[in-house]
C-alpha positions in Angstrom: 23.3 18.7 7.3 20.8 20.5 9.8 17.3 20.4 9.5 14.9 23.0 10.0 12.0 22.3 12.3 9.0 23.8 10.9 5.4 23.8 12.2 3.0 21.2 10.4 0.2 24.2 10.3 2.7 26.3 8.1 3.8 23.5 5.7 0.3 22.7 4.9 -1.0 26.8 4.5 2.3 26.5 2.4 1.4 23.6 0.0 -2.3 24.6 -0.2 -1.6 28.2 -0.8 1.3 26.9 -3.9 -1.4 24.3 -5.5 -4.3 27.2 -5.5 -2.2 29.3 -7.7 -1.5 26.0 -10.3 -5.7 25.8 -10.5 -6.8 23.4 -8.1 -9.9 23.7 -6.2 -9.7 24.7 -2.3 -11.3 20.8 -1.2 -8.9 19.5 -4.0 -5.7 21.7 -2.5 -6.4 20.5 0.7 -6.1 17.4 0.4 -3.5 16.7 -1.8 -1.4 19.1 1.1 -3.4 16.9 3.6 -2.0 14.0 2.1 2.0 15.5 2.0 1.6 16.9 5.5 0.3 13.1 6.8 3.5 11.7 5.4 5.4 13.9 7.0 4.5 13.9 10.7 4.3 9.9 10.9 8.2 9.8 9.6 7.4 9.0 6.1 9.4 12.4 4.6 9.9 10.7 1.2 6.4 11.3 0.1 5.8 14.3 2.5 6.7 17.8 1.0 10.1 16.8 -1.1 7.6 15.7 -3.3 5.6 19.1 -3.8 8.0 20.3 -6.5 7.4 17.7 -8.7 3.7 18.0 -8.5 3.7 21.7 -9.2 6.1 20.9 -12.1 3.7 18.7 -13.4 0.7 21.0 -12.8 2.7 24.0 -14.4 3.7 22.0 -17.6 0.3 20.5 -18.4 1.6 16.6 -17.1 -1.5 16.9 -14.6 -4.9 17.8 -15.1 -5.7 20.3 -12.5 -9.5 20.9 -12.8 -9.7 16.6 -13.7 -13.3 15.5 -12.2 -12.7 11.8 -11.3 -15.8 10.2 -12.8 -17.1 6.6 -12.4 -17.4 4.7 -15.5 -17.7 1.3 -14.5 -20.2 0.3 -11.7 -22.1 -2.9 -10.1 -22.7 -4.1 -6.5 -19.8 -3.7 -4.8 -17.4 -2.9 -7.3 -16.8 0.5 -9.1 -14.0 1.6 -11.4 -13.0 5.7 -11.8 -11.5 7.3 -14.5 -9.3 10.3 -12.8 -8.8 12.2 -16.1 -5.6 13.0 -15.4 -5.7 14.8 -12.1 -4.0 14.5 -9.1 -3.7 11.1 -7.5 -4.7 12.0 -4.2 -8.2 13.9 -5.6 -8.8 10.2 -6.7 -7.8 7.9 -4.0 -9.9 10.4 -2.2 -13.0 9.5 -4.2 -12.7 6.2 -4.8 -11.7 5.1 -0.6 -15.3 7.1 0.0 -17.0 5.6 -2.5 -15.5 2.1 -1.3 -16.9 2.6 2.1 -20.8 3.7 1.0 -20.4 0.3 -0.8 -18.7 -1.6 2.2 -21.7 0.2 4.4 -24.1 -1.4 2.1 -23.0 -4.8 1.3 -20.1 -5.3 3.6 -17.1 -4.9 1.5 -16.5 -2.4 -1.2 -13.7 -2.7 -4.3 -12.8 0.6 -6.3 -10.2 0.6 -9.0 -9.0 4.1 -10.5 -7.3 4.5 -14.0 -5.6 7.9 -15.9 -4.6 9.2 -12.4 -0.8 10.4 -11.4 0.9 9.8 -8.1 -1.6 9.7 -4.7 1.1 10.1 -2.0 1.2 7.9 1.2 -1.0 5.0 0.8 -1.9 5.1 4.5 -4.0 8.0 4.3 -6.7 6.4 2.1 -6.2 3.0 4.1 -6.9 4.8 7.9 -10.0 6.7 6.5 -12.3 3.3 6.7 -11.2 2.9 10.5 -13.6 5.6 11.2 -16.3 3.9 10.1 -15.0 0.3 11.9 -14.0 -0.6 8.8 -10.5 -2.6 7.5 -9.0 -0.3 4.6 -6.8 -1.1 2.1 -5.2 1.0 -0.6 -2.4 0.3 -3.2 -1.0 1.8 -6.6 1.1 1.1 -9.2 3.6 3.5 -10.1 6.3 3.8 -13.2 9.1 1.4 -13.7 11.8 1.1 -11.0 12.1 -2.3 -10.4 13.5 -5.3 -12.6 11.8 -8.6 -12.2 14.1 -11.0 -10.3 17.0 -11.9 -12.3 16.3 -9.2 -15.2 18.5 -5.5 -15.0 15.7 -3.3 -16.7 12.6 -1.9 -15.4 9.8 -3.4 -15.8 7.5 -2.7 -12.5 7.0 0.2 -10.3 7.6 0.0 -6.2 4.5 -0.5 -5.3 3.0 0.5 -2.3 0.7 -1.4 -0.1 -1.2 -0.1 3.3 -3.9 -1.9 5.4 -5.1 -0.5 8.3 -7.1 -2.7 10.7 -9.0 -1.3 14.2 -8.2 -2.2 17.4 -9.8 -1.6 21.1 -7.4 0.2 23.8 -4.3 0.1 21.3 -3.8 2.1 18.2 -4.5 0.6 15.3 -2.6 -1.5 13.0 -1.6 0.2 9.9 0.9 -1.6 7.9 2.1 0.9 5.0 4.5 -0.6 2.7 6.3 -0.6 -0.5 7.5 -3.7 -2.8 11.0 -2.3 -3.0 13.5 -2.4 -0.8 13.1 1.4 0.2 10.7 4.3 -1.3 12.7 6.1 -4.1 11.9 9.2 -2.1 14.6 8.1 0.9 17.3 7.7 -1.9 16.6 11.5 -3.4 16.6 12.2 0.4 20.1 11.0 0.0 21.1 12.9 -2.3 20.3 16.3 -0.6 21.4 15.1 2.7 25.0 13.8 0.6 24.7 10.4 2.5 25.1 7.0 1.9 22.8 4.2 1.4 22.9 0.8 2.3 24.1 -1.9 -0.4 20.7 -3.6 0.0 18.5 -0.8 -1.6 19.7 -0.4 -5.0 21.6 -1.6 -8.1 23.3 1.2 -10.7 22.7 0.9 -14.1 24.8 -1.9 -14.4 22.7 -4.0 -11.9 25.5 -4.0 -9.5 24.3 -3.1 -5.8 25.4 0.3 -4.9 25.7 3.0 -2.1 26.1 5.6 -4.4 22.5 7.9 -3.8 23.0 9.0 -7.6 24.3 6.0 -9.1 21.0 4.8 -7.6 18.6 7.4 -8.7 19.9 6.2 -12.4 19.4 3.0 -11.9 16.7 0.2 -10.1 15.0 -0.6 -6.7 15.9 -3.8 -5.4 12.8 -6.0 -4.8 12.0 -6.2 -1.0 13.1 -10.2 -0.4 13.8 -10.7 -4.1 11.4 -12.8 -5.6 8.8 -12.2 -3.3 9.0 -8.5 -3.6 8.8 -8.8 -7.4 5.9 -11.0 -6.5 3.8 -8.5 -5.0 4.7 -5.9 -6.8 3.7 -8.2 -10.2 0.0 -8.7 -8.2 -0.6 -5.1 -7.0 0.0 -4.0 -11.4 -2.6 -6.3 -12.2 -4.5 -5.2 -8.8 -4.8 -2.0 -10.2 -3.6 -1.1 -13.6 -4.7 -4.1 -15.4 -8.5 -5.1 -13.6 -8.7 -1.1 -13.9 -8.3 -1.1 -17.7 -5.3 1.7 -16.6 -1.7 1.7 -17.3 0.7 -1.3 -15.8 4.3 -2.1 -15.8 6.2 0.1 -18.8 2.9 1.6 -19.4 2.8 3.7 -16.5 4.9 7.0 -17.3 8.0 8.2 -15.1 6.8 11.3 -13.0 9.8 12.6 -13.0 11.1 12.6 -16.1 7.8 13.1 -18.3 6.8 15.6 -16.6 4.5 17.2 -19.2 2.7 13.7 -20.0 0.3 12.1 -18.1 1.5 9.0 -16.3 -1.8 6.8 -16.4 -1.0 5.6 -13.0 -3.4 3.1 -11.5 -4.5 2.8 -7.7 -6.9 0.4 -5.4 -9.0 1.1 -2.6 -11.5 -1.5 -0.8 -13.1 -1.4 2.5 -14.5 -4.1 4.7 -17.1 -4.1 7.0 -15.8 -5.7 10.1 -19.6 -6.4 11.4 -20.3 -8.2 8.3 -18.0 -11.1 9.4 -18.0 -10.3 13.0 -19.7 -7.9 15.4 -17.2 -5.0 16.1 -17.1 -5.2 19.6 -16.1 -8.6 19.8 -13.3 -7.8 17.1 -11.3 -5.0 18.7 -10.4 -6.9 21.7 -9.1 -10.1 19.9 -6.9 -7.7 17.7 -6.1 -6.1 21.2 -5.0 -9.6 21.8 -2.8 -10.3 18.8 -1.1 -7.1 19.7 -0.5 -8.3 23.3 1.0 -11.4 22.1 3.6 -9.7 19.7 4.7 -6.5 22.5 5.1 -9.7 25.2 7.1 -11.6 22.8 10.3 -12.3 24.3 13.0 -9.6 23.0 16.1 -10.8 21.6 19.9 -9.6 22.6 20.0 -5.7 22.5 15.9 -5.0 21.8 14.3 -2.4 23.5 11.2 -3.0 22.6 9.0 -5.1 19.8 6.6 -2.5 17.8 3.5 -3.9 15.3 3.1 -1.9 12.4 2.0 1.7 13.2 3.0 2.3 16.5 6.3 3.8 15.2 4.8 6.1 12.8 2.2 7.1 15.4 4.8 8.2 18.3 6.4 10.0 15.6 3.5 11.8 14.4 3.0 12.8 18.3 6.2 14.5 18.7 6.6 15.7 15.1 2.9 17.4 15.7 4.6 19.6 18.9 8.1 19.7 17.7 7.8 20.8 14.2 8.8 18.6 10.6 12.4 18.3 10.2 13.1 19.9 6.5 16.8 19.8 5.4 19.1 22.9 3.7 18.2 21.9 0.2 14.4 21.1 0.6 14.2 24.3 2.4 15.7 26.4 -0.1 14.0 24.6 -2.8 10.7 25.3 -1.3 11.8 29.1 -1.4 12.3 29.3 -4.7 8.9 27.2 -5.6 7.3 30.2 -3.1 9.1 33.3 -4.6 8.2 31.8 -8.5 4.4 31.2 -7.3 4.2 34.5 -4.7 3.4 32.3 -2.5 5.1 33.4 1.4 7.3 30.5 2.4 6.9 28.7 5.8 10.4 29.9 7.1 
């Protein structure tokens, strides 16, 4: 199937322009498209713009709140808790990751939960925002049930996601963005428009049987990432977020896709930490510098090219996606017409 290069620029007037006309605010708008558009240059295309359909469905059918004011309820020291009345996530990852870094600026490390919120995208974007301030950021979410715990064959936890993104001196950074699954359920609807195959390893049907069926998969579960120890995280990032947050966790947390006029009472976490309060900055860059020497020098085995830390892939992809344009396949591209013809909205193409 051939893709369609498109210009970044005209994806994001695009989604900004569409999520105006459902009621959001321009700052809102923004960067919810900011947030699709930064999956999509750095190579993460299953939360980039294949997921802007769903979030208009949502928007258009009353699922999402789109004039939701996130609003802290819960405060002390270095710890907060928001309640996103239903909006969209990425309104309240954006509140609660600058909100964690005021408190990190203050008392070195800062902890927000957020409750009643709906999906926030790619965790990385919340994550990278605290390396501006020489700050380590972390962000994570729950998200509705996709995964079986090991050795069960029904849901019971969502994929999910992980990013930390730490500051180095002459290299990029290290941002490690990450899901609990075996693969975002984004690549496997990917599939499905692009009629391809996946490997054995990413899901199990409805029977719990691993498959390379795309829709056998979309019916069925995520494979934990290592098994048990992808249930394992998974198990700590619900209670990370939808059960410290007083939010919803495991079979509480509603499927996006398939209730699409109900909220989902997803839950998410973002902290900060204040790398002077341990260490002064300028003494930390270059010993991460360091750590990043020893992995590139590593030596390479049979048929390696080349030994990446976490980041540097989705970086050299952003660089070439930012001049080249963001691949968008025959379906996505005709779906996105029909979302712009239905909102009057001019498409990108």
């Amino acid at each position: 199937m051939t893709d369609f290069l498109v210009p970044h620029t005209a994806l994001n007037t695009f989604c900004v322009a569409c999520f105006l006309t459902l009621g959001l605010s321009e700052e809102d708008a923004r960067v919810t498209a900011d947030n699709l558009i930064f999956a999509n240059l750095r190579g993460v295309d299953s939360h980039g713009v294949i997921r802007l359909k769903i979030y208009i469905d949502r928007l258009r059918l009353g699922g999402t709140n789109p004039r939701a004011i996130p609003k802290v309820v819960r405060e002390g020291g270095t710890c907060a808790v928001i309640d996103a009345d239903n909006g969209v996530g990425q309104v309240a990852g954006l509140a609660a990751m600058r909100l964690a870094i005021t408190k990190a600026g203050e008392s070195g490390i800062g902890w927000v939960d957020v409750k009643n919120s709906n999906h926030f995208g790619a965790a990385a974007f919340f994550a990278m925002m605290a390396m501006d301030h020489s700050m380590i950021g972390f962000a994570a979410t729950n998200a509705s049930p996709t995964m079986a715990p090991s050795g069960g064959r029904e849901a019971r936890l969502g994929n999910n996601p992980l990013a930390v993104a730490i500051p180095a001196g002459k290299y990029r950074p290290i941002v490690l963005d990450m899901a609990t699954g075996a693969v975002a359920r984004g690549k496997i609807f990917l599939a499905q428009q692009e009629k391809k195959r996946i490997p054995t390893t990413w899901a199990l049907d409805k029977n719990g049987l691993p498959t390379d069926d795309p829709d056998a998969a979309a019916q069925g579960l995520i494979q934990p990432s290592g098994g048990y120890k992808g249930y394992g995280l998974s198990l700590l990032i619900d209670l990370l977020t939808g059960v410290l947050s007083g939010g919803g966790f495991s079979t509480h947390v509603g499927q996006m896709y398939k209730q699409i006029d109900a909220p989902t009472h997803s839950a998410h976490m973002c902290g900060a930490v204040r790398v002077d309060a341990f260490i002064p900055i300028d003494e930390f860059r270059p010993r991460v510098d360091g750590i990043i020497d020893l992995m590139h020098s590593c030596p390479r085995a049979q048929g390696v090219d080349r030994i990446y830390v976490p980041g540097e892939i989705e970086y050299e992809t952003e660089q070439r996606r930012r001049s080249q344009g963001i691949p968008v396949n025959a379906v996505l591209k005709e779906e996105l017409l029909v979302l712009g013809r239905e909102l009057g909205v001019p498409a990108p193409f």
